[in-house]
Structures are given as structure tokens and as C-alpha cells.
C-alpha positions as CSV (number, residue, x, y, z in Angstrom):
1,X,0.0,0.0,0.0
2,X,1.4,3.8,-1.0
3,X,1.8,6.5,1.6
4,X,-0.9,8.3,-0.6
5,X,-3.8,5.6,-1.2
6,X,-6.5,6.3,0.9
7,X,-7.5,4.4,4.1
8,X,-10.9,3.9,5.7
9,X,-10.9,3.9,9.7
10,X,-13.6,3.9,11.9
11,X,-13.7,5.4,15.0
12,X,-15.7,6.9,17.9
13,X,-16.3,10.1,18.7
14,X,-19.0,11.3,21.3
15,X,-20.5,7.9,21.1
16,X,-21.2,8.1,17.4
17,X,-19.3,5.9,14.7
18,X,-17.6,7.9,11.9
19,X,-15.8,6.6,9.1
20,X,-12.6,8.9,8.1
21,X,-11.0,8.3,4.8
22,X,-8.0,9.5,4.5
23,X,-4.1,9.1,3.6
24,X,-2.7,9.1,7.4
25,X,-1.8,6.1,9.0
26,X,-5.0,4.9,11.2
27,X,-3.0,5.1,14.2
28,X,-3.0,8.9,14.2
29,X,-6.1,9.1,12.8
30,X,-7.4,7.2,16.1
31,X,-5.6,9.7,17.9
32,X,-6.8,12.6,16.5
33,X,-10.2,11.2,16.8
34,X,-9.4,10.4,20.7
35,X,-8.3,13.6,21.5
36,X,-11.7,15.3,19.9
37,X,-13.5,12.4,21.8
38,X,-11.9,13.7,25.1
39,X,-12.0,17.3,24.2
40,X,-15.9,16.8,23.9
41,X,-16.4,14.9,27.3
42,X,-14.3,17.5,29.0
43,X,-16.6,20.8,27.4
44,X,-19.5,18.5,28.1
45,X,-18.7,17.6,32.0
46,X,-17.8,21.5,32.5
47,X,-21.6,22.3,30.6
48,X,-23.9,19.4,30.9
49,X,-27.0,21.3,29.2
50,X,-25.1,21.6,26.0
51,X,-26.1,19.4,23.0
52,X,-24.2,18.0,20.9
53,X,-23.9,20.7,17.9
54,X,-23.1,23.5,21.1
55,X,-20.3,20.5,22.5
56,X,-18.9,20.0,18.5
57,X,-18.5,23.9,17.9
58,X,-16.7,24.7,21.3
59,X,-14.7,22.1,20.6
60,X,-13.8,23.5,17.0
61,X,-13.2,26.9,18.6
62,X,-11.3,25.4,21.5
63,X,-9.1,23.2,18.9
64,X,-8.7,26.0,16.6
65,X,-7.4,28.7,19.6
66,X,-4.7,26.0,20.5
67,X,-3.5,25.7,16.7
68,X,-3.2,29.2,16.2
69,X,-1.6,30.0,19.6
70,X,1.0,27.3,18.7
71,X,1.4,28.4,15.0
72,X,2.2,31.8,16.6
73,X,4.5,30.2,18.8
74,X,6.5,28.7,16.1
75,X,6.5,31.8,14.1
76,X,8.4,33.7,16.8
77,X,10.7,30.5,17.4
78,X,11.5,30.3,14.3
79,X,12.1,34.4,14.0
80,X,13.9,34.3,16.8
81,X,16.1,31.5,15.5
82,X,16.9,33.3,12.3
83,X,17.7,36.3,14.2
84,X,20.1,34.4,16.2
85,X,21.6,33.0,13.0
86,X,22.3,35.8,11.7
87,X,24.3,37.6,14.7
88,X,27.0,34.9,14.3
């Protein structure tokens, strides 16, 4: 099997089944689908009369606030890197 033929992996997520197709190896695709599992109990537990489509779109807002905090991060790292490159 290629790195690039795509691979069917079912997983659950909020006690739902969904089916991702996709080229990543079904490990991280499990964890992926883990982490959004346990991202969705933990908005859940903290706001128990939130339904599901509430629980999904904090969790997209949540998810999305982390990967741009971290993009940032590695922005100024890697600014800060070149700078320092530079200097010597």
C-alpha cells in the first residue's frame, strides 16, 4: 500500500461511529479522533445542558485557539532563530 492511497478507519467520537478516509496512518487518525473524543467529554462535564452541535463547535473553537496559539509560537521561534543566526 502507497503513503498516498487512501484508508478507511472507523472510530468513535461522542458515542457516534464515523468513518474517516484519509491518507494518514490509522493510528494517528485514532488519535486525532481520541483527543476530539476527550475534548468533547471534557466541554461536556464543564456544561452538561449543552447538546451536541453546542459540544462540536466549542470544541472546534477550542481546537482552533490552540493551533493558532501554537502556529504563533513557532512563528516567533522560528524568528527568533533566524535572528540568532544571523548575529554569528
Amino acid at each position: 500500500m502507497s503513503q498516498n492511497e487512501k484508508k478507511r478507519t472507523t472510530v468513535e467520537i461522542h458515542n457516534r461511529s464515523y468513518t474517516i478516509v484519509g491518507t494518514e496512518p490509522q493510528h494517528h487518525i485514532r488519535m486525532v479522533a481520541s483527543l476530539v473524543d476527550q475534548k468533547m467529554k471534557e466541554i461536556q462535564a464543564a456544561n452538561p445542558r449543552l447538546d451536541t452541535t453546542q459540544i462540536s463547535v466549542l470544541t472546534a473553537i477550542n481546537t482552533m485557539n490552540d493551533y493558532i496559539k501554537l502556529k504563533e509560537e513557532c512563528t516567533q521561534l522560528s524568528e527568533s532563530t533566524k535572528k540568532d543566526e544571523e548575529m554569528k
